[in-house]
NULUM-105718 format. One line per 4 residues: their letters; for each residue x, z, y of C-alpha. Coordinates in pm, 1 decimal, always signed. Example, Ala and Ser with C-alpha at 12.3 -4.5 7.8 and 13.67 -1.06 7.14 Angstrom:
! NULUM-105718
AS	+1230.0:+780.0:-450.0; +1367.0:+714.0:-106.0
//
This chain:
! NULUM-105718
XXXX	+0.0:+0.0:+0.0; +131.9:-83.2:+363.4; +6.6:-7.9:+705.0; -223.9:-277.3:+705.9
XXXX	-334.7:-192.6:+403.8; -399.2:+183.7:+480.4; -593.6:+161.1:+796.9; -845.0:-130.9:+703.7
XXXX	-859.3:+152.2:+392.2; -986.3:+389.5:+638.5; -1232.8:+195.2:+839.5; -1381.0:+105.0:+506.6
XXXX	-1434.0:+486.5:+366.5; -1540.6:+565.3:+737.6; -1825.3:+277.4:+808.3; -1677.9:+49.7:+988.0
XXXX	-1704.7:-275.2:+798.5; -1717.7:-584.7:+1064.6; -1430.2:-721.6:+1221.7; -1461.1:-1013.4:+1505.3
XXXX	-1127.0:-1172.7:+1476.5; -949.6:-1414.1:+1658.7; -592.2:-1376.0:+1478.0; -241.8:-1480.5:+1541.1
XXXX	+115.9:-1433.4:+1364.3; +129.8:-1097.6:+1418.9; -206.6:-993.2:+1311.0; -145.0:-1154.2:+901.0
XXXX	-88.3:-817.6:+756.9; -407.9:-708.7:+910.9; -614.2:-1071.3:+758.7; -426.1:-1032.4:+424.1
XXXX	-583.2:-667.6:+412.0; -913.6:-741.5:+502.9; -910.3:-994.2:+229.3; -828.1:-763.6:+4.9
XXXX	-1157.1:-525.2:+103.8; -1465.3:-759.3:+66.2; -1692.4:-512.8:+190.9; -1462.8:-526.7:+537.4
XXXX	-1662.6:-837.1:+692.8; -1461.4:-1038.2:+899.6; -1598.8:-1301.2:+1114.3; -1384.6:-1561.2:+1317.0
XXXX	-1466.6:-1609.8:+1687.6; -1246.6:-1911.1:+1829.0; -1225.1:-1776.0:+2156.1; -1156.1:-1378.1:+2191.0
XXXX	-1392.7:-1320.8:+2507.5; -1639.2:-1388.3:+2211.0; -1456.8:-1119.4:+1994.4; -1561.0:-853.6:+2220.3
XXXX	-1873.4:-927.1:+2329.1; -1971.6:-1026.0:+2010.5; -1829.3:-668.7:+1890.1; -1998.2:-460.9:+2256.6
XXXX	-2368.8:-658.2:+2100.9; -2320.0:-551.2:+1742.5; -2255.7:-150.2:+1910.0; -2534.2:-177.1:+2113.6
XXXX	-2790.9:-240.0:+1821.4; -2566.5:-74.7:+1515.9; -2492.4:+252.5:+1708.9; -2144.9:+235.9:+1570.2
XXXX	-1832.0:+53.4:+1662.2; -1708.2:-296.4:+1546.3; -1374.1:-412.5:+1505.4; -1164.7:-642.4:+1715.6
XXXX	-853.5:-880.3:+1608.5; -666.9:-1046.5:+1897.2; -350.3:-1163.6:+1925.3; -68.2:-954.2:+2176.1
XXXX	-134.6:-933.4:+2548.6; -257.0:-1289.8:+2611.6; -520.9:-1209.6:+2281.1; -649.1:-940.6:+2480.1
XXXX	-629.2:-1063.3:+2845.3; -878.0:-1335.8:+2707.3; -1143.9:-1063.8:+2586.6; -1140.0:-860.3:+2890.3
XXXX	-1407.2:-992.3:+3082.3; -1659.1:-883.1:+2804.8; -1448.6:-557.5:+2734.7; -1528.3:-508.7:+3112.3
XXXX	-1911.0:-525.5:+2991.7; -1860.1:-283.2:+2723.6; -1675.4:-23.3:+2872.5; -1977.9:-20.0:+3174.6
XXXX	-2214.8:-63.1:+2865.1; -2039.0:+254.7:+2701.0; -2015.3:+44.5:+2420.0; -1818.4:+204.0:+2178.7
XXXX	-1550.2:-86.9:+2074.7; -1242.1:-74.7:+1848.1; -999.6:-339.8:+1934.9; -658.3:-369.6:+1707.2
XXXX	-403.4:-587.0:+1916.3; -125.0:-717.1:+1727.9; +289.1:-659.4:+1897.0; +630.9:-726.4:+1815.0
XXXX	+838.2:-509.8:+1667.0; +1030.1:-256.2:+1879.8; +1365.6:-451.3:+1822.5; +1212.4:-775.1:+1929.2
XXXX	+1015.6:-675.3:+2214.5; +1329.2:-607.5:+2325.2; +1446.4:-965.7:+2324.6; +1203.6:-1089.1:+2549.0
XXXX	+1017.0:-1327.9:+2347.7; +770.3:-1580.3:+2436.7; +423.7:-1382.2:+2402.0; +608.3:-1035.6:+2488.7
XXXX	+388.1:-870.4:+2769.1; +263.2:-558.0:+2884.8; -31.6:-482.0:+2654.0; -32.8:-147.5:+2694.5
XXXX	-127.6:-200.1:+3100.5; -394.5:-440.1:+2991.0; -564.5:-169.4:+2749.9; -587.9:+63.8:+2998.6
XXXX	-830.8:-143.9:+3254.6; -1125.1:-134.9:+2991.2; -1016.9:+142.0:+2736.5; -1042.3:+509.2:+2759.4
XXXX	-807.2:+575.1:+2460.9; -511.2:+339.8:+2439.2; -211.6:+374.6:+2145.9; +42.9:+147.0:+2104.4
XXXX	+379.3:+332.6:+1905.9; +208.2:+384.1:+1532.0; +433.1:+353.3:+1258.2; +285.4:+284.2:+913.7
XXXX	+308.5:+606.8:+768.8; +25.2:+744.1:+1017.8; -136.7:+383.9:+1102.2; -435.9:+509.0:+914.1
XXXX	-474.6:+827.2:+1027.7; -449.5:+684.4:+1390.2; -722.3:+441.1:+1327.0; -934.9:+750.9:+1260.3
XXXX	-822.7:+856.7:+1605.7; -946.4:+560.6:+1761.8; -1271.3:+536.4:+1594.1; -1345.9:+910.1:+1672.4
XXXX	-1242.3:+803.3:+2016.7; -1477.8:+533.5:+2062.2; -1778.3:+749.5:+1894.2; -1679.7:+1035.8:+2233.4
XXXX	-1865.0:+960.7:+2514.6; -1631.7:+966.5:+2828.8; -1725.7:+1038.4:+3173.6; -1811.2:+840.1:+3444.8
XXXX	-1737.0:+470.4:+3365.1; -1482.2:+525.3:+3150.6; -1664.7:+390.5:+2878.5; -1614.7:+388.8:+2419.7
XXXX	-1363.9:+112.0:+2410.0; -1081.8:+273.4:+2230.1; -749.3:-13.3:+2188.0; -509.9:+27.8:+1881.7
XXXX	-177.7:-180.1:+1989.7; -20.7:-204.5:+1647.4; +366.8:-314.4:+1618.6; +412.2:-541.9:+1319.0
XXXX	+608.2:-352.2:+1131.8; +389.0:-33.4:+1134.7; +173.0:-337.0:+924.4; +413.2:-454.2:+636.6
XXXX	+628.3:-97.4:+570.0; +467.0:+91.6:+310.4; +230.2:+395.4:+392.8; +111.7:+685.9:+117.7
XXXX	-261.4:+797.6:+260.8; -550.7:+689.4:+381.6; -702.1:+900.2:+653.4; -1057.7:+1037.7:+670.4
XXXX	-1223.0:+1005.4:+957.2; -1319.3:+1273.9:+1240.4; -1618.0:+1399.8:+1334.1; -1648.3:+1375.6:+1716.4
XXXX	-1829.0:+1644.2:+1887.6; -2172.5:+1659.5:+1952.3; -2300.9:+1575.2:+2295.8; -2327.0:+1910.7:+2524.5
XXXX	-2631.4:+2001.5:+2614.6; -2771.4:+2124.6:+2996.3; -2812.7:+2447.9:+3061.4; -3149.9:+2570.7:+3101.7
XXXX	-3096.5:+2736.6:+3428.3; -2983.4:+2370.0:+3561.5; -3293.6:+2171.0:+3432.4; -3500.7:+2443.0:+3590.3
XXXX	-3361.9:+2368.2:+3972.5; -3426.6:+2013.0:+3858.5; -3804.5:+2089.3:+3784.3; -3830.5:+2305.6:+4104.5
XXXX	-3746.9:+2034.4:+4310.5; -3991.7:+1768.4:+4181.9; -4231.8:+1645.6:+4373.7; -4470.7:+1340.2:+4424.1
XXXX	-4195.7:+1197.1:+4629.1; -3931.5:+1194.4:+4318.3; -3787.0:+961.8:+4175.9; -3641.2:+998.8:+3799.8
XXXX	-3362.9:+714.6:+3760.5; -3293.9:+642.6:+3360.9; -3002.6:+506.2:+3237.5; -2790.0:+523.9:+2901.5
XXXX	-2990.0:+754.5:+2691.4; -3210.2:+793.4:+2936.2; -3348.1:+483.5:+2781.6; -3412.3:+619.9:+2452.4
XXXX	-3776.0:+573.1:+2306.9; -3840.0:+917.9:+2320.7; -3634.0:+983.6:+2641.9; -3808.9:+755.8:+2816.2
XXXX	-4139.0:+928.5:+2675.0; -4016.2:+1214.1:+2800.1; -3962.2:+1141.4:+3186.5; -4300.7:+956.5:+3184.5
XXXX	-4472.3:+1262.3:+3095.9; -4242.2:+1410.2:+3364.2; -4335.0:+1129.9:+3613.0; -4730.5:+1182.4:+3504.1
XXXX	-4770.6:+1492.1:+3556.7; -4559.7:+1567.1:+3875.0; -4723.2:+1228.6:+4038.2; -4376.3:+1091.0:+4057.3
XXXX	-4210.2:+771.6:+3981.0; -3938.6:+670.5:+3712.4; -3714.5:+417.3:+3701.6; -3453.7:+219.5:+3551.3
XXXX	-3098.4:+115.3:+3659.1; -3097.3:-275.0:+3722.3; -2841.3:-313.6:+3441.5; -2940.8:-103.6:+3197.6
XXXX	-2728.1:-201.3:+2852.4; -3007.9:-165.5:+2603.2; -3412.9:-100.4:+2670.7; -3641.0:-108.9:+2409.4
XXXX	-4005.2:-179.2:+2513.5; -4344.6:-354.1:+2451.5; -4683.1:-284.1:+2445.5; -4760.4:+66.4:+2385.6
XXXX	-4420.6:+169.8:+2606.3; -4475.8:+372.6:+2911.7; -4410.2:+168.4:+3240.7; -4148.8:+211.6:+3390.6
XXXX	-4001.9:+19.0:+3680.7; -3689.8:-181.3:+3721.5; -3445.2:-135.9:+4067.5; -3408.0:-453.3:+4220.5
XXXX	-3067.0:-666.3:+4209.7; -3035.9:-709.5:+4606.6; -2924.6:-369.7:+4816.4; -3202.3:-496.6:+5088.2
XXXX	-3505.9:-485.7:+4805.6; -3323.1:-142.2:+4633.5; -3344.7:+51.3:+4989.5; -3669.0:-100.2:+5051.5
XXXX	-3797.8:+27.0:+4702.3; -3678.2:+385.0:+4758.1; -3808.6:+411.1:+5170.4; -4038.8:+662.1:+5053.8
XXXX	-3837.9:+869.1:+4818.2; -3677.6:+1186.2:+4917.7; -3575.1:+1314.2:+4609.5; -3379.2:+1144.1:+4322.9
XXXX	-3299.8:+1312.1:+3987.3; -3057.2:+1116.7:+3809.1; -3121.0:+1110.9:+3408.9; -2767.4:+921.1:+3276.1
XXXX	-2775.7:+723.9:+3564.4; -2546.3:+685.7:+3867.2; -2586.1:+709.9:+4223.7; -2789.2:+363.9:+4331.8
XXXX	-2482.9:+176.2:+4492.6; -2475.2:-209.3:+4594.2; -2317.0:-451.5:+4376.9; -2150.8:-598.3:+4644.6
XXXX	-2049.9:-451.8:+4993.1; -2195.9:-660.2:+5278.7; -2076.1:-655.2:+5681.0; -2422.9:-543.2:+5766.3
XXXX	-2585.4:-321.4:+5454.1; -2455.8:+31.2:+5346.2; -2289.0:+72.2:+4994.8; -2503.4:+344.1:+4944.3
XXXX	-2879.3:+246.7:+4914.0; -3052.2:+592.7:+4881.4; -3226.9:+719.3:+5231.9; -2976.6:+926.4:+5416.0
XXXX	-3152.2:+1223.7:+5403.4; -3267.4:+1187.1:+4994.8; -3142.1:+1415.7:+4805.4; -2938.2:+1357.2:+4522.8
XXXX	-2977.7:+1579.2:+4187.4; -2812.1:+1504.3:+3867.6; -3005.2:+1614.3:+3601.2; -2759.6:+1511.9:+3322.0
XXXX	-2460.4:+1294.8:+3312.9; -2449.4:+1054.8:+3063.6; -2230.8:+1187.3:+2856.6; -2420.3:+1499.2:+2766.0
XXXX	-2754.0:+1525.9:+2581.9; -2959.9:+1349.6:+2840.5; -3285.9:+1322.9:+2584.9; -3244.7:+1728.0:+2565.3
XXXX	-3246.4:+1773.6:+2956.3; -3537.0:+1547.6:+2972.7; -3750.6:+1732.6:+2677.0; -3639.2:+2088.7:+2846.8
XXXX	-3791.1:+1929.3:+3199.9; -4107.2:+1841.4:+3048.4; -4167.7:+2196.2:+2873.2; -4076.7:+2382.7:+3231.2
XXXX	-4322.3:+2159.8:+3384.5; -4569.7:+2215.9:+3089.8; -4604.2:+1814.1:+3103.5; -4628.3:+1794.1:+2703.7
XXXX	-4997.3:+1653.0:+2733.5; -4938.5:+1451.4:+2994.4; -5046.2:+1070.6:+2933.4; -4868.4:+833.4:+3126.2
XXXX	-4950.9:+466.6:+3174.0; -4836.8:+212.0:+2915.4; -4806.6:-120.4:+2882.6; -5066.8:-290.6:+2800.7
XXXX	-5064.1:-656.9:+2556.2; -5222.4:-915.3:+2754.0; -5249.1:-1293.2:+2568.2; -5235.3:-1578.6:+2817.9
XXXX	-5221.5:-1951.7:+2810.3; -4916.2:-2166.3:+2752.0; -4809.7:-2297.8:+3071.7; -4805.9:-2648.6:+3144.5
XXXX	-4639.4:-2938.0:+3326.3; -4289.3:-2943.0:+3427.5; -4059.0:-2621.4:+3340.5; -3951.5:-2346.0:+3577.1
XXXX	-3783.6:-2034.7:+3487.9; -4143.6:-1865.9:+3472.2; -4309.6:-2125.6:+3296.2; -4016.2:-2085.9:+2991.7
XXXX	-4007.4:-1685.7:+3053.8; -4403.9:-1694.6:+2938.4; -4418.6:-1934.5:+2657.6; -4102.8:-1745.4:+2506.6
XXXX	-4278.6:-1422.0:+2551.9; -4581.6:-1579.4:+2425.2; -4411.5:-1685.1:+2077.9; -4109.0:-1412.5:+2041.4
XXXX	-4155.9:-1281.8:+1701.2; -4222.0:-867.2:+1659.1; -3895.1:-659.1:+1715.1; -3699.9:-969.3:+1822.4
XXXX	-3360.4:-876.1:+2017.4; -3298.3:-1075.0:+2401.0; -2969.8:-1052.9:+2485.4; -2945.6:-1146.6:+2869.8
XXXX	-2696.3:-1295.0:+3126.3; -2676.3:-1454.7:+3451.5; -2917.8:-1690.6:+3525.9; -3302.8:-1691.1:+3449.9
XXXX	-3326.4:-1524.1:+3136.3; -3422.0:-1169.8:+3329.0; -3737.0:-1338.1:+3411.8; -3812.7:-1298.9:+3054.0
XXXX	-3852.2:-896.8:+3079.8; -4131.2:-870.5:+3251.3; -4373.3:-1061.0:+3021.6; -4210.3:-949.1:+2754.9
XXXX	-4340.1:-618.0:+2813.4; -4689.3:-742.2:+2765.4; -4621.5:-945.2:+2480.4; -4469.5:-723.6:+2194.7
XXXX	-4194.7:-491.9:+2123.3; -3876.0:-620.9:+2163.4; -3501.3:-510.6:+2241.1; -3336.7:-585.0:+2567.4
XXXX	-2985.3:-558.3:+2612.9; -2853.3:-636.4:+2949.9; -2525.2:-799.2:+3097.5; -2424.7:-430.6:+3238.3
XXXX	-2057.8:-513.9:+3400.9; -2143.9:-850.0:+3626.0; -1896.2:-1061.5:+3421.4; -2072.7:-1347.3:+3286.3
XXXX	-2058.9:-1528.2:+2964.2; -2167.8:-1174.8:+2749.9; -2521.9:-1324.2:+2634.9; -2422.0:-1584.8:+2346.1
XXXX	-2167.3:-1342.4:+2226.4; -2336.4:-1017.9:+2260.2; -2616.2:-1253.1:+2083.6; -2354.5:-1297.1:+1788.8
XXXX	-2284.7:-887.0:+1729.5; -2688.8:-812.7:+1755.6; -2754.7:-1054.2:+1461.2; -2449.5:-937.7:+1255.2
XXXX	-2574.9:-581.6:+1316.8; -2966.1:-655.1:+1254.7; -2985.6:-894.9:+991.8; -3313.5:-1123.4:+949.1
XXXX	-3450.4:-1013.8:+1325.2; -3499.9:-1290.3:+1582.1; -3244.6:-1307.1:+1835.3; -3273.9:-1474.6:+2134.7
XXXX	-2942.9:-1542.2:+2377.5; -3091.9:-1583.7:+2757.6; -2795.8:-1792.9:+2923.6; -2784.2:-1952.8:+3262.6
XXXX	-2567.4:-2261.4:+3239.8; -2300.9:-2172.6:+3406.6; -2254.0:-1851.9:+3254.7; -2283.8:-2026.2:+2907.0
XXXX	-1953.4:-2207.1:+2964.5; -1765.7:-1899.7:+2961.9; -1783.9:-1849.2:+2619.7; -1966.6:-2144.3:+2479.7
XXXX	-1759.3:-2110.8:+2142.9; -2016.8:-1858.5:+2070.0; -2230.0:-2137.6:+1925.4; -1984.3:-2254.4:+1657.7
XXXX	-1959.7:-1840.5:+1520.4; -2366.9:-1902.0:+1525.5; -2336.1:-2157.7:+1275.1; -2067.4:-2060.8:+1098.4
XXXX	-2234.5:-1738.8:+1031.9; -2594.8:-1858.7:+957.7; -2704.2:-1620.8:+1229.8; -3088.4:-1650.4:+1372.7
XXXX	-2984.5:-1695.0:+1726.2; -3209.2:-1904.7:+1939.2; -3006.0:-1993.0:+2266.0; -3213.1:-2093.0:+2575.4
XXXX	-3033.3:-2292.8:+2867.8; -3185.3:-2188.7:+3192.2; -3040.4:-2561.3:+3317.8; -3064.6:-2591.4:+3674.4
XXXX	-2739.1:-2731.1:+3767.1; -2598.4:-2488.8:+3967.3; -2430.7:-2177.6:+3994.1; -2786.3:-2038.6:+4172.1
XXXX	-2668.5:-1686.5:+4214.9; -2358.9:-1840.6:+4439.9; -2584.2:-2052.0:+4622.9; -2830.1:-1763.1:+4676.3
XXXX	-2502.0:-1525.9:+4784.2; -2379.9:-1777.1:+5016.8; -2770.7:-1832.5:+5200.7; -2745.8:-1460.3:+5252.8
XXXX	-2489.5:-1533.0:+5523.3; -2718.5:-1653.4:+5731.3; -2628.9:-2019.2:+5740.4; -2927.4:-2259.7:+5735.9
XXXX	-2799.1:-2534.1:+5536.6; -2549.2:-2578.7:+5271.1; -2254.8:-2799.9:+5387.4; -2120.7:-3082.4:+5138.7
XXXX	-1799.4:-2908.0:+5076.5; -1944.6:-2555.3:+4976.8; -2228.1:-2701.2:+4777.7; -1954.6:-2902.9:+4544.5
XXXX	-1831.0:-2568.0:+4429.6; -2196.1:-2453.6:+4354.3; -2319.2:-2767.5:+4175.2; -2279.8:-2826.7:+3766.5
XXXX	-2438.2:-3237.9:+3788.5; -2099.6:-3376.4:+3876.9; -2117.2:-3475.8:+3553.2; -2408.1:-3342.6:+3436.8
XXXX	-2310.1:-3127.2:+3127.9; -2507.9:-3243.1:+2791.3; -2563.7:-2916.4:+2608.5; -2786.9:-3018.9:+2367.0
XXXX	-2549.9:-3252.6:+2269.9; -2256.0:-3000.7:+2302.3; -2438.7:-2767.1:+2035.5; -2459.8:-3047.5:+1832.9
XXXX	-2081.3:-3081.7:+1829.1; -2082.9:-2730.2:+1735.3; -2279.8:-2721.8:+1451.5; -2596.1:-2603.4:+1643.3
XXXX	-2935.1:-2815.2:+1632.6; -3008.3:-2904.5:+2023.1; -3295.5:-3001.7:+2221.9; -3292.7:-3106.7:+2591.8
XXXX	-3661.2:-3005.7:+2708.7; -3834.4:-3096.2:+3037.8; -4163.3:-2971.3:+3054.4; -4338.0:-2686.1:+2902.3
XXXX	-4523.4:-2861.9:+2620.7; -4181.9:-2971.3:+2444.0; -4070.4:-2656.6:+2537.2; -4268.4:-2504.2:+2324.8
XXXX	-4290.7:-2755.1:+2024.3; -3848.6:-2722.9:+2024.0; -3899.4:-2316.0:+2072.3; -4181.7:-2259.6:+1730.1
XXXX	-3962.4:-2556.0:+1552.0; -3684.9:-2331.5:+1587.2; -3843.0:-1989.7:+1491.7; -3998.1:-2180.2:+1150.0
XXXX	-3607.3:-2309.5:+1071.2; -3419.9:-2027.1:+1080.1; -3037.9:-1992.5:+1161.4; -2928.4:-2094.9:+1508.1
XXXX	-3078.7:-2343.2:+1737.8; -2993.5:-2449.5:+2117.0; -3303.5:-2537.5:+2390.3; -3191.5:-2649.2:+2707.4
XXX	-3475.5:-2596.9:+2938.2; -3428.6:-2845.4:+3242.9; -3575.5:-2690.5:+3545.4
//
């Protein structure tokens, strides 16, 4: 037994069974030990910003950590941008990045870099000097580490950097894992200042688990019986909801519709949630978007027991009968005529199959949430960081994680380019994936952005970098290539035949919705 050996040993006895791989030279040990475990799944993503997003969608539905491969620092510079999505997910992530060998690191090779700096802008447990006699037991390090909840944004992702040699020399043992601790809970004496300062005028903000079915039970009751109102963070990483799910609103995207939203609130209790902040500073809107003289009360951070603190509020306010309102399912006609992001929104809320899983992005897919609420119950997980190109990966780790359930990846078209490899994974893997296009041939969110300025009219030059028709990019076709059946769709009656074609065939299909 070597290093290699040893630690893929110890993810195996542990639970952790799915690697997304994107390998190199230094990484064999690692591929010829996974081949020797076949219940250690390894799937091969051919570009490694698909790796981890793939791996932040499978936590986000499994509840336990996936795997990474990548190759040295340029292996993991690639998977960043949806490590970045992770960590602000608190996706807990294990990624294994292969190095050279003390002695040649030293020598200045070719793909010598400084991983270690990399790791630490998405990771809140890095190691990088294992040798193979404790390889394993430090893979039981970083898989307790990912399973600890960290504060702030700190996020799960927890980044193994594993020299070569600590793979081929020869190791005895095979660590068991760690138990990490379980989450802290609030003190009662806290939740009680919380409850004394409710009023109709409250707001209960929800994030992390603060989502939780029953969480989210829990501050509706709250919310009921106090005459207040609860809420969601606008990028919340995974929402489960449906008919039969008590309402609760989303914040708005823009800082001008967030501090318009909260003009009557004077009181905001913060249930694994942050402080609402603007994405983006602006010369003429403040960072901070609550009313200057709201308070501010943190009810429970999200890394301790946020369900508890909510389930403690509701006994102290002796809310446990309290009904709140629910959503309600309401059937409506299929659209017709030409296509607009609300026209494909409601026929794919309209035809999503029970429990199906929408994995969003930039672009129009969010309009599919609100519908979907009155449809049926379905899983939402959300592009949480702002980097784009998560849905068609995080699409990938959802299906590997929930086998047979209809997964949907909700991809503007620019954002699909970032990691449009995703498709050829889909097929590879047999995975029920339906991707929709949201095709309107431009980076909209820029063009919006840039309006905000205040100019009237977009000038030729700024336009050309906001515009995706010069050429027009064929994704239907593109799929194809990839091994993915694609339609190109136009108006909402072929919408809708492509869209129940591709629930009856299974496996992965592509619609690009021009709008």
């Amino acid at each position: 037994m070597n290093g290699a050996d040893s630690l893929i040993a110890g993810f195996v006895e542990a639970g952790v069974t799915v690697c997304f791989a994107n390998p190199g030279t230094s990484e064999m040990h690692l591929v010829q030990a996974m081949d020797a475990k076949p219940e250690f799944r390894g799937i091969l993503c051919l570009f490694e910003g698909v790796c981890t997003g793939a791996a932040d969608g499978y936590a986000r539905i499994a509840g336990k950590p996936a795997v990474t491969l990548l190759h040295l620092g340029p292996g993991l510079g690639n998977g960043i941008a949806n490590l970045h999505n992770a960590r602000r997910a608190g996706s807990p992530v294990i990624n294994l990045v292969g190095n050279h060998t003390q002695a040649h690191e030293a020598l200045d090779a070719p793909l010598t870099s400084d991983i270690e700096t990399l790791a630490k802008n998405v990771s809140q447990w890095v190691h990088c000097d294992a040798q193979a006699k404790n390889l394993s037991e430090v893979g039981m390090q970083a898989l307790a580490a990912a399973m600890t909840r960290s504060t702030g944004s700190k996020g799960q992702v927890a980044t193994l950097i594993i020299p070569a040699d600590a793979c081929w020399n020869p190791a005895e043992t095979v660590a068991k894992s760690i138990q990490p601790a379980p989450l802290p809970k609030m003190a009662a004496d806290h939740v009680a200042s919380v409850a004394r300062a409710l009023t109709s005028k409250s707001l209960i903000l929800l994030d992390r688990d603060g989502l939780l079915p029953s969480a989210r039970w829990a501050a509706a009751r709250v919310a009921s019986k106090v005459g207040c109102r609860v809420a969601m963070t606008a990028f919340p990483a995974r929402v489960d909801s449906g008919p039969g799910y008590p309402e609760i609103e989303k914040m708005p995207y823009f800082p001008e519709a967030v501090m318009k939203s909260l003009v009557d609130v004077d009181h905001i209790v913060l249930a694994g949630a942050g402080e609402p902040v603007s994405f983006f500073a602006y010369p003429q809107t403040p960072s901070r978007l609550a009313p200057e003289a709201c308070e501010i009360q943190v009810l429970a951070e999200a890394h301790f027991d946020v369900q508890d603190a909510l389930e403690q509020l509701v006994t102290m306010i002796g809310a446990e009968d309290a009904v709140p309102r629910c959503y309600q399912r309401m059937a409506g006609d299929v659209p017709k005529g030409a296509l607009s992001t609300r026209s494909v929104a409601a026929i794919l809320a309209q035809r999503m199959p029970e429990g199906s899983i929408l994995c969003g992005d930039s672009g129009g897919g969010a309009a599919v949430l609100e519908p979907a609420q009155r449809s049926t119950a379905h899983t939402w997980l959300n592009l949480t960081g702002g980097s784009i190109g998560q849905g068609g990966p995080a699409a990938i780790g959802a299906a590997v994680a929930a086998p047979g359930t209809q997964v949907f990846a909700l991809l503007g078209d620019g954002a699909s380019m970032y990691t449009i490899q995703a498709l050829w994974t889909q097929a590879r893997e047999r995975l029920d994936v339906i991707t929709i296009i949201f095709n309107n041939q431009r980076y909209g969110i820029l063009e919006t952005e840039y309006l905000r300025l205040g100019v009237n009219e977009i000038g030729d030059r700024a336009g050309a970098l906001f515009d995706l028709n010069r050429p027009l990019i064929q994704f239907s076709d593109l799929a194809i290539s990839l091994g993915v059946p694609g339609y190109r769709v136009s108006d909402c009656a072929a919408f809708d035949d492509a869209l129940q074609a591709a629930l009856e065939r299974k496996g992965p299909t592509l619609i690009e919705a021009m709008l």
